[in-house]
N, C-alpha and C positions, 0 to 999 in steps of 0.2 A: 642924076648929076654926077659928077667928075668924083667929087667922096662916095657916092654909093658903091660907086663905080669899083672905088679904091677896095673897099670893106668887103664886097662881093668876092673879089681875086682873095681877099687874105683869107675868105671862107674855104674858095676852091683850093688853094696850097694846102688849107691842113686838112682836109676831109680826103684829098684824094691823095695821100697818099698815107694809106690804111693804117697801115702796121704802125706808126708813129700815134695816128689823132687812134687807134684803139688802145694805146699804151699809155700815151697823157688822159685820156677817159679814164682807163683803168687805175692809176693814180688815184684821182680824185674821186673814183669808185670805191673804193680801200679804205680812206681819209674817210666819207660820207659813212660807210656799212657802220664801222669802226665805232664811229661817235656818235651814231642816231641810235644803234643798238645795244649801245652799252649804256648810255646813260639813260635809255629804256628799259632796261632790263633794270636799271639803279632804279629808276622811279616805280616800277613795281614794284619790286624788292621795298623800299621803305614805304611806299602806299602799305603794307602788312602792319605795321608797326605801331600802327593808330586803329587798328582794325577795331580793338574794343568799343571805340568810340563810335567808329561807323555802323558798325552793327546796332547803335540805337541810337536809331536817324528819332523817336521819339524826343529826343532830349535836347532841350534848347543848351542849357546851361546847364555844366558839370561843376559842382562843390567839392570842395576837399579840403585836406589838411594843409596851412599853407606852406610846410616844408614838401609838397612833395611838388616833384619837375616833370614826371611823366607817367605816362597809364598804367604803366603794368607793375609800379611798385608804391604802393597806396599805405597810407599811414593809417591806420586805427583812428578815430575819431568816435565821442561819446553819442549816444543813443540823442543823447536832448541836443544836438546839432540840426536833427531832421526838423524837429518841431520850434530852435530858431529860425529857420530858411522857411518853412512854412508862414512863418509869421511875418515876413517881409512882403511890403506891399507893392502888388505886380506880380506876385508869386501864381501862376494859376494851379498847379499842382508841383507837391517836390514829393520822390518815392526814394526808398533806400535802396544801396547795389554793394554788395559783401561780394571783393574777389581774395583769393589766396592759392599759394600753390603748396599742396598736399603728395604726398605718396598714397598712392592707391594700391594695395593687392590684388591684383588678378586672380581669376577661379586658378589660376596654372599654381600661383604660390608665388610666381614673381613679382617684382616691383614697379609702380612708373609715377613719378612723378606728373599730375595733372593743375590743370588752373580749375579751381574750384567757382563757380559765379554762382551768388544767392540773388535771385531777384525779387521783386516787391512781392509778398503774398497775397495783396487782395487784387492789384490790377495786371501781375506779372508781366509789368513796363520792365523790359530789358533781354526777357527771353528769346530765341531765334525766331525766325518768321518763316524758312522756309526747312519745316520740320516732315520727316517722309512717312506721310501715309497716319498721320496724328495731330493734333494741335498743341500749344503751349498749356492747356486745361490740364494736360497729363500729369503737371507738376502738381496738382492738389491733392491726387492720390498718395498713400502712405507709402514713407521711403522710394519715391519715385526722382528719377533724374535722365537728362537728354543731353546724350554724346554726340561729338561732330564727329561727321562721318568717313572725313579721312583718318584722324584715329583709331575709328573701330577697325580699320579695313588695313592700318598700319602697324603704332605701337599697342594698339592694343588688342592685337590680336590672340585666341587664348587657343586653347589644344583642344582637338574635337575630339575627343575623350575627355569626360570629366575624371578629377584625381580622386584616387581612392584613397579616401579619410582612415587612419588607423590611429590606436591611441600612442603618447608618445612621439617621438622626433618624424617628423614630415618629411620626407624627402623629394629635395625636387627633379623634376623629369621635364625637362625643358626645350629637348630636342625633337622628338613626334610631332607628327603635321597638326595642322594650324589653322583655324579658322577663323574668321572676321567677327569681335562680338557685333551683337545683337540683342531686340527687345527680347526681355525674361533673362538675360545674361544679369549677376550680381559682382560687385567691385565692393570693395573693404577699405571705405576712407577713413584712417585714423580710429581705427576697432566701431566704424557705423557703417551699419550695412546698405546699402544702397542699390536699388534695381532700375537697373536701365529699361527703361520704357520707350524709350525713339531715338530714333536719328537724326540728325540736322544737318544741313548742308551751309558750313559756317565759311567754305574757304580755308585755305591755308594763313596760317601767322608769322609774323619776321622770327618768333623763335617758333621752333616745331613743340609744341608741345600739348597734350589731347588737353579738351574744354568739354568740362562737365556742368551741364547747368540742373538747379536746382530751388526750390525756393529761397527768401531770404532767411526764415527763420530754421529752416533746418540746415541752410545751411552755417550757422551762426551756432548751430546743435555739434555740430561734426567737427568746424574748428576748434584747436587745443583752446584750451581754456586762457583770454584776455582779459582784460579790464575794459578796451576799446576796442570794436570789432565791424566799425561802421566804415566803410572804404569811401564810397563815394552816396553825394543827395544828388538825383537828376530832377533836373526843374525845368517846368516849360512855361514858358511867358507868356503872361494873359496876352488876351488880344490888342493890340494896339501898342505892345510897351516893348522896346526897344531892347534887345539880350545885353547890348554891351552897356548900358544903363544902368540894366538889371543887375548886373554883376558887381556893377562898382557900390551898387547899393546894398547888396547881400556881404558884398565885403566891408562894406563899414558899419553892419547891422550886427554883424555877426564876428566878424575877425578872422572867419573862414575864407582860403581861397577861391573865389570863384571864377570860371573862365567860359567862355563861349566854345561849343564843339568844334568847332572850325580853329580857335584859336590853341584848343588842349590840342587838337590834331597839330598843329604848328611846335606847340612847346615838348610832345614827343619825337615827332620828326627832326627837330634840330638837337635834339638829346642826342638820340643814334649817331648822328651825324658828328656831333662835337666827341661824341664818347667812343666810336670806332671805330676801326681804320678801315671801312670798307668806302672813303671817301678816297683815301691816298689811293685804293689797288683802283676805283675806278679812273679819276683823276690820271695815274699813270698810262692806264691804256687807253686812254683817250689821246694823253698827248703823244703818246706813239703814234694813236693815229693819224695826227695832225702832220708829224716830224716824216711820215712814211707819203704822206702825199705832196707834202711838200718838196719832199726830197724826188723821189719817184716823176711828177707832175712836170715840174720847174726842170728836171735832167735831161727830161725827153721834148719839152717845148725849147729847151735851149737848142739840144742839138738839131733840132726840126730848124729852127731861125739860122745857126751856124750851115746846115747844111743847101739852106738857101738863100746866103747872100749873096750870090749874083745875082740872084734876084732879084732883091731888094734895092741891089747897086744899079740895074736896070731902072727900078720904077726913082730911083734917086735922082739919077745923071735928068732921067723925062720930067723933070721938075718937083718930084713931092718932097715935101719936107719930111723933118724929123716928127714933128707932131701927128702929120698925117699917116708916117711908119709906124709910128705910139700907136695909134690908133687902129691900125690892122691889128699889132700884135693884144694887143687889149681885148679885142674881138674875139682870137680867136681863144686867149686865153676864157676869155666868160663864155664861148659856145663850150669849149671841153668841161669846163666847170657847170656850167646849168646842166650839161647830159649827165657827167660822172654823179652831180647830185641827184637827179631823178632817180638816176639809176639806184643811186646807195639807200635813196631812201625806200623807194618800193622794193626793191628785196627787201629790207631789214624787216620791213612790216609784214611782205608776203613769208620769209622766215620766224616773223616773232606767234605770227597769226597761227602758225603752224605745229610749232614743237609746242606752242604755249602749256603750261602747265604749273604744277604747283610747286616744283624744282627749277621753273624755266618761266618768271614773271615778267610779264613784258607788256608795257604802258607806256605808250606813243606820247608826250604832250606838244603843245603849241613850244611851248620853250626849247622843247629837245631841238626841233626844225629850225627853231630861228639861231641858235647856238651851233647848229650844223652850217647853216649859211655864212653867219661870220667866219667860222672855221674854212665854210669851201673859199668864200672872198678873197679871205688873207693867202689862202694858196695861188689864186687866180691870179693877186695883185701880186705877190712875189712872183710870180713864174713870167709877167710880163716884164716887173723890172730885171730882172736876170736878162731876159733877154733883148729886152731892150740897150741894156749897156753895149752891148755890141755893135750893135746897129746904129748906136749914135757914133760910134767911133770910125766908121763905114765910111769908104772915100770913093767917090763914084769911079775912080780908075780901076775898082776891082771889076769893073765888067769886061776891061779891056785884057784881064790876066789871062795866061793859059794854067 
């Protein structure tokens, strides 16, 4: 038909002439990289931040003291908490989980502050799962604990020379090469002595800091001396009964906060969120990258439309309207925008896939894409009306100019 007809030519004007449709591409190339991979790298980035939680997929429902708002800073709560949360009906098991963060001694003599985790002694619901070359059983042996393994390999790494003990002032010697601890390596939490017996492969954390696990009652042995030393009860819901049910019944059974893992994950992820500015620094490069393709996009589709109005003064004067010129330019503004987004999006991924690591986190979601889209739209929809104004203003005598 006569419209396809129309839509076709407005394809051929920007495709063929290269240098322009690969600069409004590039545009919107910019704008897409920008914002798909930044606020993927954001969404790793706070995916860490609830790690504890994820790390025991065991636990329906996490109990706690009800002042506290997020994972990694747990209130003390009394021993006879476990055994009211037990006693709520629907309970199918609840175990205790003792975290805190401690200074550790290194064999070197230095210092590092680690997060300490006591998990349940008789069913060790909480300890890591994918432990290298040992099982979670290793924690029943005496003075026994398992480090995550990018600590051993990073802050904690200790001097391959052991120091020589003398009586009198110790001195340290902290500069000689350095090795990664390891099983039979000993750490000094709070004057208890402690032997590493495996590795874990835990991931990295939103704060970097080494994760020592160990039972609940030693580790309850090691912390300074409290009155209340119970962090968190994990509960998992008999069969058939409902977590968020369970919860509102453990909290009015009990007085204790209860929340479902899904939803602690939620109340820590908007913590970070409300408590640090790492939403403003994304937030700003993001809308850089909007303001850069917008600007960029819309500069070069204008001057592509200004450089061809005779053109357009041509397809005017031969009867089409203003609507039907709308609608070239609309086309070709959403063919530069569908490519520029392909585009931005498979690199980001085929870059995120690449460098990913545990300095360089990067988590694709559904959200990030469809926030990308809106983003590429608005550039698409402005860079037509931009250039649309022109064109409406167009009098078919400019065909006759010299």
């Amino acid at each position: 038909s006569r419209e396809v007809l129309m839509l076709r030519i407005a394809v051929r004007m920007l495709v063929g002439d290269g240098t322009k449709w690969l600069g409004v591409v590039l545009g919107v190339f910019i704008c897409t990289f920008l914002i798909t991979h930044m606020l993927a790298m954001f969404s790793g980035m706070m995916a860490r931040s609830y790690a504890l939680v994820t790390d025991i997929p065991q636990a329906d429902i996490w109990v706690m003291d009800p002042a506290v708002r997020y994972c990694d800073e747990p209130i003390g709560m009394a021993d006879t908490a476990l055994s009211r949360v037990r006693g709520v009906s629907g309970v199918a098991w609840a175990v205790p989980l003792h975290t805190a963060t401690l200074r550790a001694r290194l064999p070197s003599g230095a210092f590092q502050s680690v997060l300490l985790i006591g998990v349940d002694d008789a069913t060790l619901i909480g300890a890591p799962e994918r432990i290298e070359g040992r099982s979670a059983l290793i924690l029943r042996q005496a003075d026994t604990a398992i480090v995550d393994h990018t600590s051993a390999h990073s802050l904690l790494r200790i001097p391959v020379e052991r120091r020589q003990r003398t009586p009198g002032y110790q001195r340290l010697d902290l500069g000689g090469p350095k090795r990664a601890l390891g099983p039979g390596d000993e750490l000094l939490i709070n004057d208890h002595r402690v032997l590493v017996a495996a590795l874990a492969d835990l991931g990295s954390r939103f704060l970097s800091k080494p994760i020592v696990y160990t039972t609940y009652s030693r580790a309850v042995a090691i912390h300074p001396k409290e009155r209340n030393l119970l962090s968190f009860v994990l509960v998992k819901a008999g069969r058939g009964v409902d977590p968020r049910s369970l919860c509102e019944k453990i909290t009015t059974h009990t007085g204790l906060r209860a929340r479902t893992a899904a939803a602690f994950c939620d109340d820590t992820y908007w913590y970070y969120v409300e408590t640090t500015g790492v939403v403003k620094r994304i937030g700003l490069i993001v809308g850089i990258g909007v303001v850069t393709g917008v600007s960029v996009s819309s500069l070069l589709l204008y001057l592509f439309t200004n450089e061809n109005l005779r053109y357009y003064a041509v397809l005017k004067a031969l009867g089409a309207t203003d609507w039907v010129i709308l609608r070239m330019i609309a086309v070709q503004a959403l063919l530069a925008c569908s490519t520029g987004y392909g585009l931005g999006v498979g690199v980001s991924a085929m870059v995120g896939t690449l460098v990913k690591s545990d300095a360089m986190p990067y988590r694709l979601l559904p959200f990030t894409m469809i926030f990308g889209i809106v983003a590429v739209t608005f550039v698409g929809i402005f860079s037509a009306f931009l250039s649309g104004q022109r064109l409406f203003r167009l009098e078919t005598g400019e065909v006759f100019k010299t």
